[in-house]
C-alpha positions in Angstrom: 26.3 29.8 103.9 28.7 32.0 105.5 32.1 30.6 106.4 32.9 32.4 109.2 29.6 30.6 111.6 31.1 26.8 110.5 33.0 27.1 114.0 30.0 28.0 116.4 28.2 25.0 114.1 30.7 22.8 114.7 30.7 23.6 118.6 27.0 22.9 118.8 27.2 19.8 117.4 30.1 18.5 120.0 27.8 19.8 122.8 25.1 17.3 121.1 27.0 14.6 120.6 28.5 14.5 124.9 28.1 11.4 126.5 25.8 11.5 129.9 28.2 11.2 133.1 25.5 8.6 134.5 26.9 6.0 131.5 28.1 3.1 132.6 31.6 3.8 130.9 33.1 6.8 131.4 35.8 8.5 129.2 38.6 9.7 130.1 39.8 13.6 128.7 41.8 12.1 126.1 38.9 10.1 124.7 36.6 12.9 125.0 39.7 14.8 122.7 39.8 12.0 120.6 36.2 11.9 119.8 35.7 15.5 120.0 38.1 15.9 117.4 37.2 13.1 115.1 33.8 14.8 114.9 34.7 17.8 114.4 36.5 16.9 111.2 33.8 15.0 110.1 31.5 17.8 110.5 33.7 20.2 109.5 34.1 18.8 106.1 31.0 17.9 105.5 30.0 21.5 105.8 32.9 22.6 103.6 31.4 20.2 101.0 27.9 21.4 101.5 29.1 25.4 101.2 31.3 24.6 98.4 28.7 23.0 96.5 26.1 25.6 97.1 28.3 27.8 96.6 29.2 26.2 93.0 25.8 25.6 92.5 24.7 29.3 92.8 27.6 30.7 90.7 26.4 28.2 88.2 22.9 29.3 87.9 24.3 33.4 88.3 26.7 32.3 85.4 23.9 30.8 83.0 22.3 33.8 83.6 24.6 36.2 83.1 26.0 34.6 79.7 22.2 34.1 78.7 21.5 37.5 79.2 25.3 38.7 77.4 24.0 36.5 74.3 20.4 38.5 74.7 22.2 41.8 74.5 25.0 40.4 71.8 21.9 39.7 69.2 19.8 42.3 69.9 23.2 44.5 68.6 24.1 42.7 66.0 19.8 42.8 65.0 20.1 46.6 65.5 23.5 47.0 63.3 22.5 44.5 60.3 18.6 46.4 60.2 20.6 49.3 60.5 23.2 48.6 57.6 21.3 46.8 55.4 20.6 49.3 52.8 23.7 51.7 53.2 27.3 50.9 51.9 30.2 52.4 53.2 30.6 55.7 53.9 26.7 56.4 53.9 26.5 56.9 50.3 23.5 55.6 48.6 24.5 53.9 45.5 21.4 52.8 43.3 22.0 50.3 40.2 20.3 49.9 37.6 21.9 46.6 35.9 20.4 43.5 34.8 23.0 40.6 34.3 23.3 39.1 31.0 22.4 35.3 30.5 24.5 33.9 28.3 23.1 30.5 26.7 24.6 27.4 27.7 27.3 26.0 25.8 27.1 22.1 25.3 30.5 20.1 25.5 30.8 17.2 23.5 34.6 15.2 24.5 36.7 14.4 21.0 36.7 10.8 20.2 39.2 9.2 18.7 38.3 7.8 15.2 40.1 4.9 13.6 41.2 5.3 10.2 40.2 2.7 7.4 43.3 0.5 6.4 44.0 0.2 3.0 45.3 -2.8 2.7 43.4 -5.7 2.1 43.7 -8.7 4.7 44.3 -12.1 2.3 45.8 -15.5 3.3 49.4 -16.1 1.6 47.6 -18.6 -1.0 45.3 -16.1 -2.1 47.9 -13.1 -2.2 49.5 -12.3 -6.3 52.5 -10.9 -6.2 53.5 -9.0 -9.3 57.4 -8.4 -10.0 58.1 -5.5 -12.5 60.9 -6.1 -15.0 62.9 -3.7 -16.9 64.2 -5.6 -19.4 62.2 -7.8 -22.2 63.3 -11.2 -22.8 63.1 -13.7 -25.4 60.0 -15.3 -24.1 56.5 -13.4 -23.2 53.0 -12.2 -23.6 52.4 -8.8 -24.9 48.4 -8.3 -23.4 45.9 -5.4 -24.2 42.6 -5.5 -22.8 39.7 -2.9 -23.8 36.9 -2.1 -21.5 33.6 0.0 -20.4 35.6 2.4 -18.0 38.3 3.0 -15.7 37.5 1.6 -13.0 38.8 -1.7 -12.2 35.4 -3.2 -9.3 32.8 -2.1 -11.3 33.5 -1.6 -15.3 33.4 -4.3 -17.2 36.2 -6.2 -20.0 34.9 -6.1 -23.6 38.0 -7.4 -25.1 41.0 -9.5 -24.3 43.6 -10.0 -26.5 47.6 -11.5 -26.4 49.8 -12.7 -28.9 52.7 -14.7 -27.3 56.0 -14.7 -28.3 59.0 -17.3 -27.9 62.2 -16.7 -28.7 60.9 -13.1 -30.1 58.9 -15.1 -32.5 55.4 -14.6 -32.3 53.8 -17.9 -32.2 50.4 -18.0 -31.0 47.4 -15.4 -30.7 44.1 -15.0 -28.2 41.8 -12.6 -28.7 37.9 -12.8 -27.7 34.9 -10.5 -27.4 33.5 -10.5 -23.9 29.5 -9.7 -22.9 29.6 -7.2 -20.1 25.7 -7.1 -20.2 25.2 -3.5 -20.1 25.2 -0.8 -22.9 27.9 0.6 -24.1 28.4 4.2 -24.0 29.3 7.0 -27.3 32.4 7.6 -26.3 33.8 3.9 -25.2 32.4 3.2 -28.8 34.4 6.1 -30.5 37.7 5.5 -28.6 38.4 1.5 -28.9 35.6 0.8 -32.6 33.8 -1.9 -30.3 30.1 -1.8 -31.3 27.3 -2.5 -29.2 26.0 -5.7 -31.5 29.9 -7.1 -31.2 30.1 -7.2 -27.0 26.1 -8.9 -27.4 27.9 -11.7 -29.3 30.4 -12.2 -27.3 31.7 -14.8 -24.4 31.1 -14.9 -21.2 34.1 -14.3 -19.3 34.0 -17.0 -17.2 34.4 -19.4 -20.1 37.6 -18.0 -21.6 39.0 -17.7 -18.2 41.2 -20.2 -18.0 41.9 -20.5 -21.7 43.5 -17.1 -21.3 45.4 -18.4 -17.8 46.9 -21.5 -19.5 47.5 -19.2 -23.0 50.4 -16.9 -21.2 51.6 -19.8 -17.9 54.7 -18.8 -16.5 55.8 -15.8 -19.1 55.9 -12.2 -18.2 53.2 -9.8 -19.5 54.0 -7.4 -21.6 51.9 -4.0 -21.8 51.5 -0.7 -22.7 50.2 1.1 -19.1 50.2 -2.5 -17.8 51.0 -1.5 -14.5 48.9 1.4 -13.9 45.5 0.2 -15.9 45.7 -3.4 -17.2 46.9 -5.5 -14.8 44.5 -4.2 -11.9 41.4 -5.5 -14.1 43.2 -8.7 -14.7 43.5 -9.4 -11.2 40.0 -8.1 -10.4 38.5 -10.2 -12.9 40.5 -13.5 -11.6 42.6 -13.7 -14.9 45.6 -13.7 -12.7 45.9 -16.4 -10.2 49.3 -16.3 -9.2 52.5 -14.2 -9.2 53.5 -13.0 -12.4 56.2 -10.6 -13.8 55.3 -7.6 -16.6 57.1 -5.6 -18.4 55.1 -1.6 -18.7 56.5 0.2 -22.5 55.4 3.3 -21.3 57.9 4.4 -19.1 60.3 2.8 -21.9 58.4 5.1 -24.7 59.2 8.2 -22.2 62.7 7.6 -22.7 62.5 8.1 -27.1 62.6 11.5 -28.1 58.8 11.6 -29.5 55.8 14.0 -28.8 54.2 11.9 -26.7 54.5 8.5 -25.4 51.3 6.9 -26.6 50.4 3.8 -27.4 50.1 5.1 -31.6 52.8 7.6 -31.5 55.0 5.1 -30.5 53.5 2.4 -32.8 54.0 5.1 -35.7 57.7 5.3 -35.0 58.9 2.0 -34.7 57.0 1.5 -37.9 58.7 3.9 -40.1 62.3 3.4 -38.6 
């Protein structure tokens, strides 16, 4: 609607809205102003509001148009330029490539985990627990022990001999020595090394009938040994000979200290006999 013709509306209506001079009341001219000019702003602003919001109304829809028709011509150039640089680079050079990728194969991941090491010490109640003192001098009183057996290993070979002689006051005065069945055959060369034969171990005891013969034989004296430390002493203990704490007394690191060729058990056997 066009602004300018809102007055000559606006006059039309007051020229409707005159009260007949044949009414019973009659206005005066400043009621007739009065009214006249309330309806006049009434009208007037309604048609303000009525313009403005045709007038908003059609911009709107021109608007909607426009922008729907800017995106229309936005995506039909940016169709035209992708279809038209899809196959050329820069520069309008025409690069063709001939290269496959290489697959490489998967590598699988496996996370480190954290392994406990074994203990090597064996878990035993205080009752149960020997404890061995090692003595470097020889007293008057003690028990020189020699054992002979199948092997060298202390779990799973076997004692075929067990002798002591026991000595008080450096005075030998008593002697054990037994023959012991370890059930299994001897070989060649534990016959050759200690004279054992196979028909002597077959006659012999069982160990656990000299056992505590041989405990109550040596008591409360120190063992005396040649190696004792290193070989004896671990199969005594394996084989429950030893039951408690007990001292010994090893000649070999003694026999290390002569001046001989060796420090074996008949080397130095040899030499204390011919001093």
């Amino acid at each position: 609607m066009d602004l300018f013709k809102i007055p000559n509306w606006v006059k039309e209506c007051n020229k409707s809205n005159k009260i007949s001079p044949t009414g019973k009341t009659i206005q005066t001219n400043q009621s007739n102003k009065h009214i006249n000019n309330t309806v006049t702003s009434t009208s007037l602003n309604e048609s303000m509001s009525t313009s403005t919001s045709l007038s908003t109304s059609s911009s709107l829809s021109e608007s909607l148009s426009t922008s729907s028709s800017l995106n229309n011509s936005l995506s039909t150039n940016i169709e035209e330029t992708n279809s038209s640089n899809i196959d050329r680079p820069r520069n309008s050079q025409v690069i063709s490539y001939d290269f496959k990728p290489k697959l490489q194969p998967v590598m699988e991941f496996k996370p480190k985990t954290k392994t406990k090491k074994k203990s090597t010490r064996t878990k035993t109640n205080s009752s149960e627990t020997i404890k061995i003192s090692r003595l470097r001098k020889l007293r008057d009183d003690y028990v020189v022990v020699d054992i002979e057996t199948t092997g060298l290993s202390p779990g799973e070979d076997k004692i075929i001999q067990l002798s002591a002689i026991k000595y008080i006051d450096n005075k030998k005065i008593a002697v054990f020595n037994e023959y012991i069945n370890p059930h299994t055959k001897l070989s060649d060369f534990i016959i050759n090394l200690t004279g054992i034969t196979q028909d002597v171990v077959d006659h012999g005891k069982e160990l656990n009938d000299i056992k505590d013969d041989f405990i109550s034989f040596y008591g409360d004296l120190p063992l005396v040994g040649h190696y004792i430390n290193g070989f004896d002493i671990k199969f005594l203990i394996a084989n429950n000979l030893v039951i408690k704490n007990v001292a010994t007394i090893d000649t070999l690191p003694l026999a290390r200290k002569l001046d001989l060729e060796n420090a074996k058990l008949p080397t130095v056997k040899n030499f204390f006999r011919y001093q």
